[in-house]
C-alpha positions in Angstrom: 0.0 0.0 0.0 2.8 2.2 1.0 4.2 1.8 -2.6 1.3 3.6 -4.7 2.3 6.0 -7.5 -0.4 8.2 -7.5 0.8 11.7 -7.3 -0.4 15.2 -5.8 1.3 18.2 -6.9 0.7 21.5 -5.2 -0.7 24.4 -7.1 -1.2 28.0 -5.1 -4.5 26.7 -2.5 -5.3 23.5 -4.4 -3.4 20.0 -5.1 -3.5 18.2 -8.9 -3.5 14.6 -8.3 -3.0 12.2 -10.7 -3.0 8.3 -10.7 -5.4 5.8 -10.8 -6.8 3.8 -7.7 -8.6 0.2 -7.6 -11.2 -2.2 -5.0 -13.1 1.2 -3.8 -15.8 -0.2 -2.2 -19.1 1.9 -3.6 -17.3 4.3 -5.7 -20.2 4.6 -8.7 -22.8 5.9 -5.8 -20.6 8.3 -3.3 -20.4 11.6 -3.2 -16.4 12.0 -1.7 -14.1 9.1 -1.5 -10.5 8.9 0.1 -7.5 9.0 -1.5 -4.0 8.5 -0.8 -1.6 10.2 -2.8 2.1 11.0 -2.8 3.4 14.5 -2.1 7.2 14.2 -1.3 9.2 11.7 -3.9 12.1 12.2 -1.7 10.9 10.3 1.3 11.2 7.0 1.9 7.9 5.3 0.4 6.1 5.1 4.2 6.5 9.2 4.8 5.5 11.8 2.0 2.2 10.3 1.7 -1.2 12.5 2.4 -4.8 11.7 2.4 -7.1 13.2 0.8 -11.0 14.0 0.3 -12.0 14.3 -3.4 -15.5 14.7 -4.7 -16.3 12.1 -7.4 -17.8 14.3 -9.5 -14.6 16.6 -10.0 -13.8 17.1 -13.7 -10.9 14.4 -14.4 -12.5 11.8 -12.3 -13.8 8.8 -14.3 -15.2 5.3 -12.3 -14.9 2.4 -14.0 -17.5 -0.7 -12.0 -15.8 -3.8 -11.6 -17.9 -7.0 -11.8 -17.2 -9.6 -9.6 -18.0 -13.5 -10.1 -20.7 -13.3 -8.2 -22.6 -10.2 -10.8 -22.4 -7.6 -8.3 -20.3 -4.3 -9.1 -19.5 -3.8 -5.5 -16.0 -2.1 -6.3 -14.7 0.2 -8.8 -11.2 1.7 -10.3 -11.2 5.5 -10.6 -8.5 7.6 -13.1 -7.6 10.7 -11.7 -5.7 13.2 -14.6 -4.9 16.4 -12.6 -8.2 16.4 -10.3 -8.0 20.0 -8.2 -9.0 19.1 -4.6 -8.8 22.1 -2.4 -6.3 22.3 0.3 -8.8 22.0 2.7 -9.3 18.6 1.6 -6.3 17.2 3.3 -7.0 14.7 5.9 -4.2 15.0 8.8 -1.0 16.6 7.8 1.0 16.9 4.8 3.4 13.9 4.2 2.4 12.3 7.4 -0.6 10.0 5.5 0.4 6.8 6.3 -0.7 7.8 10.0 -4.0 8.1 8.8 -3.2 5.0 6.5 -2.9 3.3 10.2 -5.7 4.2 11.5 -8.1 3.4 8.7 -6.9 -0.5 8.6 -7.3 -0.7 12.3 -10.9 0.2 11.6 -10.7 -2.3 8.3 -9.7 -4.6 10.3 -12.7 -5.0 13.0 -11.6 -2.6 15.4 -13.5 0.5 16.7 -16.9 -0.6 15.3 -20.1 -1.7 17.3 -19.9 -5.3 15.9 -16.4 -5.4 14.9 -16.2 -9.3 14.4 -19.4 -8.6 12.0 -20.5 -12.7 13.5 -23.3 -14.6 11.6 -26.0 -15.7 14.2 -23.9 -18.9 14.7 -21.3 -17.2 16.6 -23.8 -17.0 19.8 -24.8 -20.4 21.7 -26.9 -21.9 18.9 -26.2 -22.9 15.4 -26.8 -21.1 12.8 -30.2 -21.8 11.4 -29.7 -21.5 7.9 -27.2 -24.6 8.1 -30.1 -27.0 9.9 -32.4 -25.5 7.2 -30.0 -26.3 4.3 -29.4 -29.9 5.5 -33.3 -30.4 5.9 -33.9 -29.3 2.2 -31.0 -31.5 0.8 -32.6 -34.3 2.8 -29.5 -34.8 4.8 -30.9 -33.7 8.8 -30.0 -37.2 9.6 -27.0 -37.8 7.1 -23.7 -38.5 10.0 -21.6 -37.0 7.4 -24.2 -33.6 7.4 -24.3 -33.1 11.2 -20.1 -33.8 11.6 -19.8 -30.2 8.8 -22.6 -28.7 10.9 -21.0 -29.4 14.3 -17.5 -28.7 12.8 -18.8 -25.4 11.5 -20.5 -24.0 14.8 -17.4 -25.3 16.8 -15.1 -23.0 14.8 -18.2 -20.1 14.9 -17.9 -20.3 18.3 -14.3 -20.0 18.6 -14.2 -17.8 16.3 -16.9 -15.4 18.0 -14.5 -15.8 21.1 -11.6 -14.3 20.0 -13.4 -11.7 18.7 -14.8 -10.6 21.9 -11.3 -10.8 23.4 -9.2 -9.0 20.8 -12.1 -6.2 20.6 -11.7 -6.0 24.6 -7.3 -5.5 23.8 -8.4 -2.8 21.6 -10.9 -0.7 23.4 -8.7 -1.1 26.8 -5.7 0.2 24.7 -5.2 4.4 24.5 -3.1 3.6 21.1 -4.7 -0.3 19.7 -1.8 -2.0 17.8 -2.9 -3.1 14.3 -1.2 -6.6 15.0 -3.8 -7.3 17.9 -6.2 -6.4 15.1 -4.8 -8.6 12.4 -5.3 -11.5 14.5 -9.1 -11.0 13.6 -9.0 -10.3 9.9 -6.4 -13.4 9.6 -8.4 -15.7 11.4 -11.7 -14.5 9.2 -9.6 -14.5 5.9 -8.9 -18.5 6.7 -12.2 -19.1 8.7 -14.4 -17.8 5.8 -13.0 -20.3 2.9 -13.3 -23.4 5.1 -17.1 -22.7 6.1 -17.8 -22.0 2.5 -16.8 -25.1 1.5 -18.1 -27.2 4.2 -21.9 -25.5 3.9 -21.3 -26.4 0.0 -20.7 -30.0 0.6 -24.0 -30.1 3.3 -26.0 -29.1 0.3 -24.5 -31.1 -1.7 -25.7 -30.3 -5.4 -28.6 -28.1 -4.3 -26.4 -25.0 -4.0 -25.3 -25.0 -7.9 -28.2 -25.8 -9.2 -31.6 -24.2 -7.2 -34.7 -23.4 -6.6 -36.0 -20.1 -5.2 -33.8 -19.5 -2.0 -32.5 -22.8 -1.7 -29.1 -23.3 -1.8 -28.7 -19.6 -3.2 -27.2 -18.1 0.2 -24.6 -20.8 -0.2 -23.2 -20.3 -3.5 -22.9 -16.9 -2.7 -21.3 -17.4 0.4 -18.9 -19.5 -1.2 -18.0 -17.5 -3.9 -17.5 -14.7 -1.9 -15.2 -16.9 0.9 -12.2 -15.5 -0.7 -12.9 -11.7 0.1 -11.7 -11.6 3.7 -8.3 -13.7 2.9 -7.2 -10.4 -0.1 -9.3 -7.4 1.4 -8.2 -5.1 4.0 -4.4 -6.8 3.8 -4.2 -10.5 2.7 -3.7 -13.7 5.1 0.3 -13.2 4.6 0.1 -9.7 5.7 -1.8 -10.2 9.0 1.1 -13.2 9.6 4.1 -10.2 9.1 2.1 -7.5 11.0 1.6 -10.5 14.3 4.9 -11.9 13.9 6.5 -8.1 13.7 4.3 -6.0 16.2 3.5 -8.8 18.8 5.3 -11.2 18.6 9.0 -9.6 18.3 10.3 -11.6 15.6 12.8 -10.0 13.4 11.1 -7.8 10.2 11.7 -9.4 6.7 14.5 -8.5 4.7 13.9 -4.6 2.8 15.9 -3.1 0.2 14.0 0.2 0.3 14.2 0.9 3.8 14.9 3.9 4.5 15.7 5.3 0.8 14.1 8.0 -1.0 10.9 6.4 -2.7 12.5 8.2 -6.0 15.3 6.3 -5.9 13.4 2.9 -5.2 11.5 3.3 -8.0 14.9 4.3 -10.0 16.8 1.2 -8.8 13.6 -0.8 -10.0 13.4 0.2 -13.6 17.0 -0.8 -14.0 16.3 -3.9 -12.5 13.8 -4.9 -14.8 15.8 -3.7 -17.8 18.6 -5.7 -16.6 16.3 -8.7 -15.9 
């Protein structure tokens, strides 16, 4: 994230920004939409960065839907060519927007929200309906091999919907929440999710690619969506570096750009590739 290439350039009381961004959830119906761009290309790639607030309607802004597999056109990718944004519309300081960039995948991440965990019903004390409803349809209430995925899925709801509660309690009783503590969450969602998905599948058996009215519906969605918390918000790997680094202790992976302008990483790339 900290590598992007979109630029702002200041002009008198406004900023030209220029770039291109991608995944923005609900871009085609907002008004505003955030957007980090870099202002200093002789920083190293985490400083020189600022946020900003720019109105989707600005001349130079167009919003391209993407569609996903399952038809939806949740996200988009906007092109930005030399979009004027007042200076009022930073968000936090000049050059200091991976702060902000912090803060916002804390959030991302389940923390500082009312239902941070975002649990299906199954996550409480009782199973999740829709699974008893699923196997009742496929005519598999009394299949061994049905209840065993039931009982496997509302075991791991259940630990899942208890480490939720803990890590949310870490976060509120924290004056600055760490985004590791958070990443233990999102990581355990993004390899959760997949595992559910399948196992609901294989309840229904057939009924969920081929169905009729509601049945089996929820589950092919489901399933087809299982992937989205294991890429969004930071994939599986990254939650593994960001526990391993920030609570754990372990030693940070090997970085040839540390600490070097982000000019001159981007320099010492192109050569690479040339030489390559």
């Amino acid at each position: 994230m900290a590598g992007i290439t979109t630029r702002a350039v200041r002009d008198g009381d406004e900023w030209l920004i220029t770039g291109s961004k991608i995944w923005t959830s609900g871009a085609s119906y907002a008004d505003y939409g955030m957007c980090l761009a870099r202002t200093n290309w002789d920083a190293p790639k985490h400083r020189g960065l600022t946020w900003f607030a720019v109105p989707l309607r600005a001349v130079g802004v167009t919003i391209q839907p993407i569609r996903e597999i399952t038809g939806d056109a949740e996200f988009c990718q906007e092109f930005l060519d030399e979009v004027r944004v007042s200076a009022d519309e930073v968000i936090g300081e000049v050059d200091q927007g991976w702060t902000v960039a912090q803060t916002m995948l804390l959030v991302e991440r389940g923390a500082g929200r009312d239902d941070p965990l975002n649990m299906p019903p199954a996550q409480a004390a009782e199973i999740d309906p829709f699974l008893l409803e699923l196997a009742q349809a496929a005519g598999r209430a009394g299949d061994p091999v049905a209840r065993q995925a039931i009982a496997r899925i509302h075991t791991a709801d259940w630990a899942r919907g208890e480490l939720g509660r803990r890590i949310t309690g870490l976060l509120r009783s924290s004056d600055k929440p760490a985004a590791g503590i958070a990443s233990y969450w999102k990581l355990a969602a993004g390899v959760h999710d997949p595992l559910r998905a399948r196992l609901v599948m294989e309840i229904g058996q057939g009924m969920p690619l081929v169905w009729r009215g509601d049945d089996g519906r929820r589950a092919a969605l489901d399933y087809l969506n299982s992937r989205v918390w294991s890429i969004a918000g930071g994939s599986n790997e990254m939650q593994r570096n960001a526990i391993s680094e920030r609570v754990l202790g372990l030693p940070r992976e090997p970085s040839f750009d540390r600490g070097k302008p982000f000019s001159e990483v981007l320099h010492n790339a192109r050569r690479w590739l040339e030489n390559t």
